[in-house]
N, C-alpha and C positions, 0 to 999 in steps of 0.2 A: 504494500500500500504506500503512496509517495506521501512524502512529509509536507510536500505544499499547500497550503490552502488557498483556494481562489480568491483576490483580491479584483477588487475597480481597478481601472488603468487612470494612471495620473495624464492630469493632460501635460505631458511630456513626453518625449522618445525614446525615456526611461520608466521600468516598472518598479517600485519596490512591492518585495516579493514576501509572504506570508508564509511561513512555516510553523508546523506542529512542536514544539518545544520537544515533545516526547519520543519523536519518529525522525527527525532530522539527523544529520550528518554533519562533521565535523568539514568535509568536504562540499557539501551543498553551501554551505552558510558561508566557506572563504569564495566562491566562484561567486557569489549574488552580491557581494559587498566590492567584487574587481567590479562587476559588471555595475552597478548601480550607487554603490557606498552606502547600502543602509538595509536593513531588511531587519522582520519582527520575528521572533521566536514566541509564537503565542501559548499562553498556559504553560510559561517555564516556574514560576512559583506557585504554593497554592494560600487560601486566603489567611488560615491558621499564619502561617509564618508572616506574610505580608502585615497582619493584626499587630505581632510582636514586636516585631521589627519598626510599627508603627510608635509602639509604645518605648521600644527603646530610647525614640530621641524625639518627643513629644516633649519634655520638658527641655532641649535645648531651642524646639521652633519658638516654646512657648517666651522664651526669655532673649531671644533674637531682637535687634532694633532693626528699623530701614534704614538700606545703605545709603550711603554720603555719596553721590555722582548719578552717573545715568545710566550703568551699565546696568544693573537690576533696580527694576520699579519698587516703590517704596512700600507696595503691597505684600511684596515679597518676602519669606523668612525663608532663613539658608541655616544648615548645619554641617559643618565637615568635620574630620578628625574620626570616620565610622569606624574605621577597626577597634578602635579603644571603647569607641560610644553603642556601636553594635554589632557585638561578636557574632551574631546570627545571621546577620545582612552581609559578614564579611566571608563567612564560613557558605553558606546559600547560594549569593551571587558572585563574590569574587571569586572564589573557591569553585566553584562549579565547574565539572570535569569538560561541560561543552565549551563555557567562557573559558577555560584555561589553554585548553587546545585550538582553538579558535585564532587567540593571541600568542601562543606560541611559534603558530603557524605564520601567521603574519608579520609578526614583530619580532623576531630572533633575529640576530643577527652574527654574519661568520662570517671569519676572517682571517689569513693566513698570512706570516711573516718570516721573515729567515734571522736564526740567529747564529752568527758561524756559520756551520754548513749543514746547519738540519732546519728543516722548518715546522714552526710552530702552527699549528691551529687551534682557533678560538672560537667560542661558542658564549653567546651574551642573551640570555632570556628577558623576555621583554617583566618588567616589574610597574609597581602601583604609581599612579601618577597623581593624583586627585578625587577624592571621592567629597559628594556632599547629597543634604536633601535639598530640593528646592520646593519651596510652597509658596506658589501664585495665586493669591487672596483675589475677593470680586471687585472689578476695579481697576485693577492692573494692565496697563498700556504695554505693547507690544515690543520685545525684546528684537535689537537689530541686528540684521542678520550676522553673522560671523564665523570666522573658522578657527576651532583651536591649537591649530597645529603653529599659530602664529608664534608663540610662545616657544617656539625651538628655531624661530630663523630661518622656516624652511622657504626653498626658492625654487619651486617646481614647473617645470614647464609641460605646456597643456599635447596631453597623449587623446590615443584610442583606447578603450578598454582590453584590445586585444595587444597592445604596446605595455601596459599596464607589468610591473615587477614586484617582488613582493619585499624590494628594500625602500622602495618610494615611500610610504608614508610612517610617520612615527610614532603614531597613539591611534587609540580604538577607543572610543567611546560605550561604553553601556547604561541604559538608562531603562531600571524598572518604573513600572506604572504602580505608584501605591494605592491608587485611587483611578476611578472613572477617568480615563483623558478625554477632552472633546474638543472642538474647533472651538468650542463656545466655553469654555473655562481654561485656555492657554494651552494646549497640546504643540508641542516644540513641530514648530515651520522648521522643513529641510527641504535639499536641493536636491532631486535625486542627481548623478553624472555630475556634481562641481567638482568630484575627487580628480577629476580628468582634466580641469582645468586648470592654463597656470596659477601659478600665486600672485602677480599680480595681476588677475583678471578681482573684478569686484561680482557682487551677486546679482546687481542687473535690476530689473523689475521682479515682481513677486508674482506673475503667470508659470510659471513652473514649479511650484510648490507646492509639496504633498506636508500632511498634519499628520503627526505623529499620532493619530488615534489609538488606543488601548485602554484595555481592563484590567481593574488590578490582579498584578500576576506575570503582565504579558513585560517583554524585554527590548526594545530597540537598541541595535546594534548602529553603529555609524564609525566612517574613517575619520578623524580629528581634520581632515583638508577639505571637508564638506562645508559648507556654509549649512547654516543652522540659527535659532532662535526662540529663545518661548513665544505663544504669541499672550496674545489682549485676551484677560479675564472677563467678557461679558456680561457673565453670572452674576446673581445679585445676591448668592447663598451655598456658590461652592467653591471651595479651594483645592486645587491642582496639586498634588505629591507627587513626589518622582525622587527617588533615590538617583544618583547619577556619577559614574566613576569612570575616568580615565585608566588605559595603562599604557606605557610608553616604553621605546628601547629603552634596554637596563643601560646603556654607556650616556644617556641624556640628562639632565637633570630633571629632577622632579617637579611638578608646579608648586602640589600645595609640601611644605618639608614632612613627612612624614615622622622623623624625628624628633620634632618638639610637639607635631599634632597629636600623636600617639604615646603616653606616658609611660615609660619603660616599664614599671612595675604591671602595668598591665600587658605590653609588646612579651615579657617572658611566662603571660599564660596563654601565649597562643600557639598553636600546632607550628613545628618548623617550616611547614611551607609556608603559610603566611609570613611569620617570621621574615625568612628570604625572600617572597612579593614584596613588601614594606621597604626591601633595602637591606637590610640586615645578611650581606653577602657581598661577596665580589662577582662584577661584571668582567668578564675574562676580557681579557688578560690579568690586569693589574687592577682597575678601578674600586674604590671603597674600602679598602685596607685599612686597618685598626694597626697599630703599630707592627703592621708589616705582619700580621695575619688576620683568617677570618673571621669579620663581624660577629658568624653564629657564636661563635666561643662566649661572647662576652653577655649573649642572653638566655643561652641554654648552660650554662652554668659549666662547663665543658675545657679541659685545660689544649692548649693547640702551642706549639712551638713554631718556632723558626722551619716553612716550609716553601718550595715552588706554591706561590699562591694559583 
């Protein structure tokens, strides 16, 4: 039975594409994100978890102010720092054997060098870049459109999807639905095909724009070189959730520091893989070194000498 499910065609000469969270492939979900840059994983959580996860950082939306500029409307409450705030949400959806593999896939990066006369290869897993919730109160004016991949410098120039390589972009985006998404309560405007364009292209007029529509549960996937935005809260009585986390090559810097967001005392009750997603490793070759060995040592409580890192 195929994992797709039949979606509307955007008015564009791109489709994003619908899949069954439960029946989908590792490989379906990287081929629809070359060809398009975004597609949904529908029913990847269920509501029990979604509930908790709610509850876990209900009191950080609740004590949130409105931000100082324009980038988010002042309707809006934001909470980042989730592996420390919600072990569930980090364990669920970061952790998730299909978002892991996914971004593995896409975002690893190899590299071969010579030292003397043998040569070296390197292997760099792509790790956490950013996580927050975002909640768009009723009210809320329309976020412009943008790409996040701004924030690494990148300067790409505009391909075909069949041109398209899997070292071109640097972050992946994941954004669950905690709640009803709708056009009409701020569901995130994306572009399907801006991944293909260069980077100094802008977004243009807003006729090619597909809404992120989902129920809580469901997952949008998106390349960070997409242009994208929340839109305008219409609603006069709902407010928009959506967890939403980056991860990017491990050899990048991070956006939000994962370091000071996540308080160490809590960083060593988490499972080593997280652990190592957060940062807490070296990016091969040399990158992230603690006196000249590895980070895990110093939060899984573990003694490590002087080695080839």
């Amino acid at each position: 039975m195929s994992s797709r499910v039949e979606m509307p065609a955007p008015a564009s000469c791109y489709s994003v594409e619908s899949f069954n969270a439960s029946s989908v492939t590792q490989a379906e979900i990287v081929e629809s994100l070359i060809r398009n840059g975004g597609c949904f994983l529908r029913g990847m959580i269920d509501q029990q978890s979604i509930d908790a996860m709610l509850n876990d950082v209900q009191p950080y939306l609740d004590a949130d102010v409105p931000w100082e500029g324009d980038f988010f409307p002042k309707e809006t409450r934001r909470v980042n720092g989730l592996p420390a705030k919600s072990p569930l949400y980090t364990e669920k959806v970061l952790g998730h054997p299909l978002i892991t593999a996914v971004s593995n896939d896409l975002l690893t990066t190899r590299t071969s060098t010579w030292i003397g006369d043998k040569q070296e290869h390197y292997v760099s897993p792509p790790y956490l870049n950013s996580t927050s919730v975002l909640a768009i109160g009723p009210g809320a004016r329309a976020q412009q459109l943008h790409r996040d991949d701004s924030i690494h410098h990148t300067k790409l120039p505009k391909i075909t999807s069949d041109q398209y390589t899997k070292d071109r972009d640097t972050a992946l985006g994941i954004f669950l639905a905690a709640s009803k998404t709708t056009v009409a309560n701020g569901a995130t405007r994306f572009i399907p095909g801006s991944h293909l364009d260069a980077s100094g292209y802008g977004p243009g007029d807003e006729s090619k724009v597909v809404y992120a529509e989902m129920e809580p549960g469901d997952v949008f996937l998106m390349l960070a070189s997409c242009f994208h935005g929340g839109s305008a809260n219409t609603t006069t009585d709902q407010t928009r959730k959506l967890f939403g986390s980056f991860v990017c090559r491990g050899y990048l810097r991070q956006e939000e520091n994962q370091f000071l967001a996540n308080p160490i005392e809590e960083v060593k009750k988490m499972p080593e893989s997280i652990q190592r997603m957060i940062g807490y490793s070296v990016s091969s070759p040399y990158c992230g070194w603690v006196d000249l060995k590895d980070p895990i040592s110093f939060v899984r409580d573990v003694k490590s000498g002087y080695k080839d890192l």
